[in-house]
C-alpha positions in Angstrom: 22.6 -12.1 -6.0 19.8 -14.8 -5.5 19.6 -17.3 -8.0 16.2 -19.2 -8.5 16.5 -23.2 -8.7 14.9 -24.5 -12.2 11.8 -25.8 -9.8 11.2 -22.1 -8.7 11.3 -20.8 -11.9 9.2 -23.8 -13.3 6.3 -22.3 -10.4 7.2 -19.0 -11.9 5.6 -20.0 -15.3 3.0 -21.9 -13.9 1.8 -18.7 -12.4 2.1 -17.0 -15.4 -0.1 -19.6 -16.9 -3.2 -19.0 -14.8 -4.5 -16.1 -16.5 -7.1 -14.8 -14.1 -4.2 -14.1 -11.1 -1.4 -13.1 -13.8 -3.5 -10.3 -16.0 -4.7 -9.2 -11.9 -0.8 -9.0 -10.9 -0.4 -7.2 -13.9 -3.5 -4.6 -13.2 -2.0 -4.0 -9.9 1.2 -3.1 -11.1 -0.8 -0.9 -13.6 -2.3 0.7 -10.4 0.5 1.2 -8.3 3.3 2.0 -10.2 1.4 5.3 -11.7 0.4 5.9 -8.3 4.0 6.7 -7.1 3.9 9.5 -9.1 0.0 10.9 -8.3 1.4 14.4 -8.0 1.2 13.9 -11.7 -2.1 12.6 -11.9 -4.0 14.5 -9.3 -2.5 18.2 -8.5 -3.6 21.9 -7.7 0.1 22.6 -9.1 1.0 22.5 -13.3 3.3 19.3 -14.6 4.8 22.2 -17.0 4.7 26.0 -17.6 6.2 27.8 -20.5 5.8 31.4 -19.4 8.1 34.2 -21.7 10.0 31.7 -23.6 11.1 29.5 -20.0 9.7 26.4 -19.1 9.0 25.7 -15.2 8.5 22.3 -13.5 6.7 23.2 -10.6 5.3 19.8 -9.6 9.4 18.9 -8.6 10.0 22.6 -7.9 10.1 25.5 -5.1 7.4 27.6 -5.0 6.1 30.2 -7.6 4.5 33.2 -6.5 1.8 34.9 -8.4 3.9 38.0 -8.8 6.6 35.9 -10.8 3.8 35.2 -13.7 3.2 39.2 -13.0 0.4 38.5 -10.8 -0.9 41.2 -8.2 -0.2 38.8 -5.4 3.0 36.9 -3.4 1.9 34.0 -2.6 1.3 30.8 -4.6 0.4 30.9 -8.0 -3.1 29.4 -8.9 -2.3 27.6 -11.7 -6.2 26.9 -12.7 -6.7 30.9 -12.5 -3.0 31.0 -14.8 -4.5 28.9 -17.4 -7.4 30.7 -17.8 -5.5 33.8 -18.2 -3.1 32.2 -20.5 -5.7 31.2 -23.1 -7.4 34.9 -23.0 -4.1 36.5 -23.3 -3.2 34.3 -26.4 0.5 35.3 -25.7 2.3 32.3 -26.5 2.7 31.6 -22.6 0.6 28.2 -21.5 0.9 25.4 -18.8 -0.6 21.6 -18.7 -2.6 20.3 -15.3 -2.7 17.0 -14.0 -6.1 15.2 -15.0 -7.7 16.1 -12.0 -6.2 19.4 -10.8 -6.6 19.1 -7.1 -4.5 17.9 -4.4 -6.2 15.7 -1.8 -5.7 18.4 0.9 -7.7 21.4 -0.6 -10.8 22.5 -0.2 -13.0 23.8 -3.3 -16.1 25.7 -2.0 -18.8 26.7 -4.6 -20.8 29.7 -3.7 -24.5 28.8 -2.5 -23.3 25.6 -2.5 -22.9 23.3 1.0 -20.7 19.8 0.0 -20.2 17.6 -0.5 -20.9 18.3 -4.4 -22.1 15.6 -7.1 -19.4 14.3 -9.9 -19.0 17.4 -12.2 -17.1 16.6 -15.7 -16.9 20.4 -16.0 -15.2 21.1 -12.6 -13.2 18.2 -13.0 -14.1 16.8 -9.8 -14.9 13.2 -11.4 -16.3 11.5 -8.4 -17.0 14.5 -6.5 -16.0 16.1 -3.3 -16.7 14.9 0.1 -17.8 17.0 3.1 -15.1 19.4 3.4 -15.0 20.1 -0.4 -11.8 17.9 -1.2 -11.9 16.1 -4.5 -12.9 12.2 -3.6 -11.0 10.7 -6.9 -8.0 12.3 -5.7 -8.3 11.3 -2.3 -8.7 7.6 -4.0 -5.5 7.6 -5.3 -3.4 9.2 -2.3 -5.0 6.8 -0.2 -4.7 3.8 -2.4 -1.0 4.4 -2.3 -0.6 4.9 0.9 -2.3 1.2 1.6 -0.2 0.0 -0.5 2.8 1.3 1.0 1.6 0.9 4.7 0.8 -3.0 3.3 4.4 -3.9 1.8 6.3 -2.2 4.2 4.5 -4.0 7.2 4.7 -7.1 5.3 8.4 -6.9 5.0 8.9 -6.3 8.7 6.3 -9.0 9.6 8.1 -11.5 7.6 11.6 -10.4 8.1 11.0 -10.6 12.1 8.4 -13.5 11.2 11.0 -15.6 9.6 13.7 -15.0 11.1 12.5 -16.2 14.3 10.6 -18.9 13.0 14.2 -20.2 11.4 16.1 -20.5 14.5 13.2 -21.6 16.9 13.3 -24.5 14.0 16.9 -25.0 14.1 18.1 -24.8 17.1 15.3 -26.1 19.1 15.7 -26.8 22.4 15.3 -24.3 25.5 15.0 -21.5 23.2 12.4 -22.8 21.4 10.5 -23.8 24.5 11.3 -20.3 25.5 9.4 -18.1 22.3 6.9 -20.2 22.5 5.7 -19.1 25.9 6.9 -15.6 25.0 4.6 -16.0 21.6 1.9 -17.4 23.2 1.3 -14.5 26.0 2.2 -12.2 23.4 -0.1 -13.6 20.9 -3.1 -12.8 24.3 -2.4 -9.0 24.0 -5.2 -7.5 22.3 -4.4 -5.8 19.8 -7.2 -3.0 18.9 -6.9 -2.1 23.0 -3.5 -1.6 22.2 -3.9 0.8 19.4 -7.0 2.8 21.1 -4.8 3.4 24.1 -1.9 4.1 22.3 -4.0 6.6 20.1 -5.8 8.2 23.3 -2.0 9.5 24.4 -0.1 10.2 21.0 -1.7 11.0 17.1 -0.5 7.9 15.1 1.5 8.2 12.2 2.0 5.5 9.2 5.7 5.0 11.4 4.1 4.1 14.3 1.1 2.3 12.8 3.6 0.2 11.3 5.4 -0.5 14.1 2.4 -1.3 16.9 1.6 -3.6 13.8 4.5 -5.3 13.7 4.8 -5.8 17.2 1.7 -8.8 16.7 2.0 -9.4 12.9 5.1 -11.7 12.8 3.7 -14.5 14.8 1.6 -16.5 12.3 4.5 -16.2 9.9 6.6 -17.6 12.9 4.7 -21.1 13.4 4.9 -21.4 9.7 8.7 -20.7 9.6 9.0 -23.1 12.7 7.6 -26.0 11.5 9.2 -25.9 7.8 12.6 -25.7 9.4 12.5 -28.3 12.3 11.3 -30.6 8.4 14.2 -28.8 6.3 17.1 -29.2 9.1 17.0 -32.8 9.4 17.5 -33.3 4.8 20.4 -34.3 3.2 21.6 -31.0 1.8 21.4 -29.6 5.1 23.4 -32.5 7.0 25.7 -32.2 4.0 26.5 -28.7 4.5 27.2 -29.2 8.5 29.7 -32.2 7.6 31.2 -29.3 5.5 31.8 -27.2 8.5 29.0 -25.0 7.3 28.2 -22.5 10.5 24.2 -22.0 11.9 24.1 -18.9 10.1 25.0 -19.9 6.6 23.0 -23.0 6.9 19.8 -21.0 7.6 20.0 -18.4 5.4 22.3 -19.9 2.6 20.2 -23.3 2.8 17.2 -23.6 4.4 15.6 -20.3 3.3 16.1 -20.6 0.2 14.1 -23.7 -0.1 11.5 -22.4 1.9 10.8 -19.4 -0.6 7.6 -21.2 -2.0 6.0 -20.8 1.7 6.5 -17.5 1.8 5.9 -16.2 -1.7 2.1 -17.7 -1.0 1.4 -16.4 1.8 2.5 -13.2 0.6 -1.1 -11.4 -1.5 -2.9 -12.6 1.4 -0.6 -10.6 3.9 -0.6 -7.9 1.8 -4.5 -8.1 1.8 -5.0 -8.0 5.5 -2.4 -5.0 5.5 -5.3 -2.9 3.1 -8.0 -3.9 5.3 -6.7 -3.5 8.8 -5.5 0.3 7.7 -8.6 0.9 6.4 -10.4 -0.3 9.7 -8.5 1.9 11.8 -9.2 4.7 9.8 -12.9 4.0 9.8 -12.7 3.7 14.0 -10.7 6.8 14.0 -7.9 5.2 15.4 -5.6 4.8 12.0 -3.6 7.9 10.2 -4.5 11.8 11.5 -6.5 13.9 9.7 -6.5 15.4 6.8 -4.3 11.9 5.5 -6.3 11.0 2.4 -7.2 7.4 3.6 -10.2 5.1 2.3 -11.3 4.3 5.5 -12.0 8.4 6.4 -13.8 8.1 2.9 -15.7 4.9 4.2 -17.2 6.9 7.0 -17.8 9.8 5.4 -20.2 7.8 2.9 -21.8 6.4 6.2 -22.5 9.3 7.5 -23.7 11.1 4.4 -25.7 8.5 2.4 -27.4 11.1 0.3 -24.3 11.6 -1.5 -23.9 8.1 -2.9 -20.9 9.1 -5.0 -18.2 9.1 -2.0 -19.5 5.5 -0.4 -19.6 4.6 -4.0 -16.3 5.3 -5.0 -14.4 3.7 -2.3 -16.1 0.3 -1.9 -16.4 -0.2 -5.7 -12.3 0.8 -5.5 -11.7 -1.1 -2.2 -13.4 -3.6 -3.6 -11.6 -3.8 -6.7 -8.3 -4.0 -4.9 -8.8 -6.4 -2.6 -10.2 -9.0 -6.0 -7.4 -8.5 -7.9 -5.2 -9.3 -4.8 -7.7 -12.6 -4.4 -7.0 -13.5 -7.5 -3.2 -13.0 -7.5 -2.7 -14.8 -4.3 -5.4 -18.0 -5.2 -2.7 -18.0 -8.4 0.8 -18.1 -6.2 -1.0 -21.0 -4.1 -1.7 -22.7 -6.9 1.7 -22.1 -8.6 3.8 -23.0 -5.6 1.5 -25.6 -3.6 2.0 -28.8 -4.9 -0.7 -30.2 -2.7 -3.0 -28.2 -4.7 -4.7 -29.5 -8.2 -7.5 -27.1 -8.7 -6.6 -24.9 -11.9 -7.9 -21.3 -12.1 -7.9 -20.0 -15.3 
């Protein structure tokens, strides 16, 4: 179990303190969390059905056919048609939707009507459809959490490969120091959107191997960082201390030295995550990110660009990108002014 020194935790508060990047770290989590769960939120299937006495969860659940509601068909159950029927049967049976009763994936054609359609309070389709008829606030949602995802899970390769590295360049110096920093700096020459065109010319990306062709060029700016603050931390008392001890490289770099390096990396953090959000959403918008139909906001983004007449799709995904990406400002401008003591400027 890590335990914090009284200096971390002192940062800790005085993050806490700054209101405008606490109350946005708070919003976020007030985003995401929910957002884990957006089969809840945004759904073509019922959270619950009480049908004959039984209740049915068919959100986490197999699936129903009509004929099992004693429908005249066998395949799935529409559960917007069910409640309808429900309510004119008056029978006892009923069933509660999702807010927005969609999934991101299906299609809602209107007769006489091309899409994409406006925002409709009365089909439930709150910021509209986009040009294939799919619901844009639940496309919103799915694609927020998968940025979010795609971001935290590339950050924690980046830095885990980042710092790593970084830490024994640092410590141990030397040839193989000399050594990664020739490898970093042709590998840091590569460029990197050739990389992912060619890569997407011969195979159809998914978030895995996004991730990965990511990762392969995102861990080097953590590494300099890493390097220098342990070629500083190696030569301090503690550190000297624990090799008079008998203390072996391992224990002293990831025991030690890490440890007291956690302020570095806790602000650089928001800002990683940041560029995480924006380079998915570029690739998507080149058509070189996540396949199609993947609800992603930068499909959405060029959707809007290429339909400006229906301002509700460009709209909803800058003023939600947008949004984001402030409150993630915000929370990082707070960590570096929590954990930098080289910085005086307060934010409130």
């Amino acid at each position: 179990m890590i335990k914090f020194s009284p200096l971390f935790k002192k940062k800790i508060n005085r993050f806490k303190s700054i209101n405008r990047g606490y109350y946005s770290f708070i919003i976020l989590i007030m985003l995401f969390l929910p957002s884990m769960f957006s089969v809840l939120i945004a759904n073509n299937r019922a959270i619950i059905v009480c049908f004959n006495g039984s209740y049915y969860f068919p959100t986490y659940s197999s699936m129903l056919t009509g004929s099992f509601f004693d429908q005249n068909y066998e395949y799935e159950v529409k559960y917007r048609e069910l409640s309808k029927i429900f309510k004119e049967q008056n029978s006892g049976n009923w069933l509660i939707m999702p807010p927005i009763p969609y999934n991101p994936y299906e299609n809602d054609f209107k007769e006489g009507i091309y899409p994409p359609d406006s925002p409709s309070f009365s089909a439930k389709h709150f910021m509209g459809t986009d040009t294939m008829g799919r619901d844009v606030a639940c496309r919103l949602i799915y694609g927020f959490k998968i940025a979010m995802i795609f971001s935290m899970i590339l950050l924690f390769v980046n830095y885990g490969l980042g710092i790593s590295i970084g830490c024994f360049m640092g410590y141990f110096g030397g040839k193989f120091d000399i050594i990664f920093q020739r490898v970093i700096e042709i590998w840091s020459n590569i460029p990197f959107l050739y990389v992912i065109i060619i890569i997407s010319s011969i195979v159809v990306p998914n978030l895995f191997m996004l991730i990965v062709i990511m990762s392969f060029f995102g861990w080097i700016s953590m590494t300099w960082v890493m390097r220098t603050i342990t070629y500083k931390e190696k030569e301090r008392e503690y550190v000297l201390s624990a090799k008079a001890m008998g203390a072996g490289s391992f224990r002293i770099i990831f025991k030690h030295i890490l440890p007291n390096t956690i302020a570095v990396i806790v602000t650089f953090a928001p800002f990683a995550i940041s560029g995480g959000i924006v380079s998915l959403t570029s690739l998507d918008y080149l058509g070189f990110g996540l396949p199609p139909p993947t609800p992603s906001w930068g499909e959405l983004l060029g959707q809007g660009w290429a339909n400006m007449d229906a301002w509700w799709i460009v709209t909803s995904v800058i003023f939600a990108m947008t949004f984001t990406l402030l409150l993630v400002t915000f929370i990082g401008e707070a960590v570096r002014e929590a954990f930098d003591p080289k910085l005086y400027t307060i934010y409130e």
